[in-house]
C-alpha positions as CSV (number, residue, x, y, z in Angstrom):
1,X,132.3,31.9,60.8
2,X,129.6,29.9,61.8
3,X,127.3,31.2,64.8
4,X,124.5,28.7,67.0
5,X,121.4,30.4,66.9
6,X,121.3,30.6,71.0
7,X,124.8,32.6,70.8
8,X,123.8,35.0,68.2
9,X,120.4,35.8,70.0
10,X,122.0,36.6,73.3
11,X,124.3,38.9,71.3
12,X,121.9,40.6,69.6
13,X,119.9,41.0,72.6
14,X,123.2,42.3,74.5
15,X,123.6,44.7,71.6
16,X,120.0,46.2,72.1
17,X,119.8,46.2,75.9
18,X,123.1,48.9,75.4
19,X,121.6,51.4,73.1
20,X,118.3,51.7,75.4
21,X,120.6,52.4,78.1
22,X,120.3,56.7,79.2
23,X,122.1,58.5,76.7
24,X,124.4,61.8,78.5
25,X,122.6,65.3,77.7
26,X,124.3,67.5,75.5
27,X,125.9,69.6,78.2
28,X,127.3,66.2,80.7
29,X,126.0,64.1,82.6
30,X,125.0,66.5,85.0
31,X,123.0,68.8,81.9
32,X,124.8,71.9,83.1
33,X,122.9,75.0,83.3
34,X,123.7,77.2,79.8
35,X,122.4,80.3,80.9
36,X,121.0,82.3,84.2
37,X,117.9,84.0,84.8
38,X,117.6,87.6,83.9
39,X,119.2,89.7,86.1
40,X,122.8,87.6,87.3
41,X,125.3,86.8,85.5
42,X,127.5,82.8,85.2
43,X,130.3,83.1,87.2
44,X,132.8,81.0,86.3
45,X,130.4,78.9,84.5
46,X,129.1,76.9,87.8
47,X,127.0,79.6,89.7
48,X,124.3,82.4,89.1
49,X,125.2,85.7,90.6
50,X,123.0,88.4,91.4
51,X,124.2,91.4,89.3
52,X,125.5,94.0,91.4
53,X,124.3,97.8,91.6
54,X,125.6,100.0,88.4
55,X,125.5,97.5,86.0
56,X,123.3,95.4,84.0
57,X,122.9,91.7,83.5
58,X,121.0,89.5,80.8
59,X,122.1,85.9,82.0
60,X,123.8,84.9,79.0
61,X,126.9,86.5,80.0
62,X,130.1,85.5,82.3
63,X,130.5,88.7,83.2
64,X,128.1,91.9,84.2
65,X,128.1,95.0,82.0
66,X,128.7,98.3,83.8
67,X,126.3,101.6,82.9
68,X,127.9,103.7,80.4
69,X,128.5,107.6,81.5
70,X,125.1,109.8,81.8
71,X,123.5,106.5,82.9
72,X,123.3,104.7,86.8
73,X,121.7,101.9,88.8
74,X,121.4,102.3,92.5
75,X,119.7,98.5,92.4
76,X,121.2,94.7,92.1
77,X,119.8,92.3,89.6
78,X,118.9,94.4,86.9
79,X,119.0,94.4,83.5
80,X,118.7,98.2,82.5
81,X,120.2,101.4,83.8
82,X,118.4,104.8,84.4
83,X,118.7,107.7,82.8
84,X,120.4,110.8,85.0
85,X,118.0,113.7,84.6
86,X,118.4,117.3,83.9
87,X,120.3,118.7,86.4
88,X,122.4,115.8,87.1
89,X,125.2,113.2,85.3
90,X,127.6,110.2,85.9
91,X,130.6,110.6,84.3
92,X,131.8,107.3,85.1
93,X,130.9,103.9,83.6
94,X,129.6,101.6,86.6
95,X,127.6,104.7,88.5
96,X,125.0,103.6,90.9
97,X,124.0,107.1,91.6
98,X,123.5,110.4,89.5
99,X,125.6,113.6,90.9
100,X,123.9,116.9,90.7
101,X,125.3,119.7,88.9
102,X,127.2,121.8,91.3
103,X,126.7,125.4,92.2
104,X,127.9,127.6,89.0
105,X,126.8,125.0,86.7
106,X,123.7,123.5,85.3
107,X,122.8,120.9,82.8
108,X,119.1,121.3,80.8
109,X,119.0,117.5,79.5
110,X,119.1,114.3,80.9
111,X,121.6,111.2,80.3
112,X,124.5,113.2,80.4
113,X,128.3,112.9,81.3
114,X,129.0,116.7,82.4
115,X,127.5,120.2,83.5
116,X,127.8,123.4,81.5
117,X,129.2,126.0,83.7
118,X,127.1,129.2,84.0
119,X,129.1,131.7,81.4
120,X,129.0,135.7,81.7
121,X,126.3,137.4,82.9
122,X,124.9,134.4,84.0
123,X,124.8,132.4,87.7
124,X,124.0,129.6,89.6
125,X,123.5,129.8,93.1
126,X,122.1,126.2,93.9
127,X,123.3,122.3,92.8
128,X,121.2,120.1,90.5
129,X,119.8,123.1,89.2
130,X,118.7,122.4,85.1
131,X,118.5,126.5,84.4
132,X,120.4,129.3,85.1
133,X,119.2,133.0,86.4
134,X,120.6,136.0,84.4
135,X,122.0,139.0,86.4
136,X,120.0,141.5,87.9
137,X,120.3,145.8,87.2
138,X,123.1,146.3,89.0
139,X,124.6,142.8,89.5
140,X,127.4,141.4,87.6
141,X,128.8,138.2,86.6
142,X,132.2,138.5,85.2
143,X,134.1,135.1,85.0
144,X,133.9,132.9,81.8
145,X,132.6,130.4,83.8
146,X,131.2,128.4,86.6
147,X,129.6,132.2,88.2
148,X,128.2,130.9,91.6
149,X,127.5,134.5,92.7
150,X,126.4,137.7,91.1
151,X,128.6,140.9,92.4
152,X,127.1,143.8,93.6
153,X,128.2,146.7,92.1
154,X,129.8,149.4,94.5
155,X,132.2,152.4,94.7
156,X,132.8,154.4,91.0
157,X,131.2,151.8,88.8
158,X,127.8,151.7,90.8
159,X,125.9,150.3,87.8
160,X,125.5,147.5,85.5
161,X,123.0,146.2,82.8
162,X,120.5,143.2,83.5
163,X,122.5,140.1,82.4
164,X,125.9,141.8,82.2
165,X,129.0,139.7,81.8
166,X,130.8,142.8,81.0
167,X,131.3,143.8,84.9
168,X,129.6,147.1,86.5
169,X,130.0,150.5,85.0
170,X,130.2,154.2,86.0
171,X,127.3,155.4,83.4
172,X,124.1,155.0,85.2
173,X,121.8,152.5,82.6
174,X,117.9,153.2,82.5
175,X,117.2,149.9,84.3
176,X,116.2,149.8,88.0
177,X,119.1,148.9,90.5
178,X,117.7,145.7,92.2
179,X,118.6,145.8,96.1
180,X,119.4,142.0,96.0
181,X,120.0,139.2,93.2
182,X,119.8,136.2,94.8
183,X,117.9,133.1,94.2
184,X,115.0,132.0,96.3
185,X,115.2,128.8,98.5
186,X,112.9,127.1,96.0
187,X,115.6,127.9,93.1
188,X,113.4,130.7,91.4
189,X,115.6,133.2,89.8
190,X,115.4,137.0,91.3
191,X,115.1,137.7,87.5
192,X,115.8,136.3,84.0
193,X,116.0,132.4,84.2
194,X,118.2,130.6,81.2
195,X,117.3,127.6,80.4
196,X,118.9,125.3,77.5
């Protein structure tokens, strides 16, 4: 086929004017966003959202990622949780706030899921407490667990040893009968305190 030299210059020239045309970017016309900004997450791959309180967000995700147990965070668009300290947990994924031990229990580390409950001949009078106070001469705790209050010992069985689990007696013991065994406002133990 046989081409005049005006025709096949105006194709040519056609031919380049196309290819230096504006190419599409990778992700459309538009170059849609691939990722968010620290802190939000891509909802439904068209919008940034701010990643709400108790979990964390890295904006590469679709989705935010809650705060496992013994973890929390009371803030939006975050990307780390906080550690629960001694005397508190979250045993929930997704916590924005730690919960402190309640009264008969304790707990001496931090990031955890649960409290230890205060065994025999030992008591906890106070929450969010990371210790616990041993009985006083006299006093008594008796359940396996979760003692709130140390009993006074009365009646035939008057006495008891310092940290007894094993309930009051009728011996007298060489110890000195304490009038009280309660903790102080500040948490200090009347006595022994426990801790770990």
């Amino acid at each position: 086929m046989f081409f005049a030299t005006p025709l096949f210059s105006a194709a040519l020239m056609m031919l380049t004017s196309v290819t230096a045309l504006p190419q599409p970017e990778a992700g459309g016309l538009m170059g849609r966003q691939s990722s968010c900004p620290s802190g939000s997450y891509q909802y439904n791959q068209t919008a940034c959202v701010e990643c709400p309180a108790g979990n964390t967000c890295n904006g590469g995700s679709s989705t935010p990622q809650p705060c496992d147990t013994g973890l929390y965070q009371p803030n939006t668009g975050s990307t780390s949780c906080m550690q629960t300290q001694p005397g508190f947990f979250t045993n929930q994924r997704g916590s924005t706030t730690p919960f402190a031990c309640p009264a008969g229990s304790y707990q001496p580390y931090s990031q955890q899921a649960f409290c230890y409950g205060a065994p025999k001949g030992r008591f906890q009078q106070q929450s969010g407490k990371s210790f616990l106070c041993a009985t006083c001469c006299g006093w008594a705790a008796t359940m396996d667990n979760n003692n709130v209050n140390p009993v006074n010992c009365t009646g035939s069985t008057p006495y008891a040893w310092p940290n007894s689990g094993d309930g009051c007696i009728s011996s007298p013991t060489s110890c000195t009968r304490a009038a009280t065994c309660a903790q102080a406002a500040d948490g200090t133990c009347p006595g022994e305190t426990i801790r770990g």
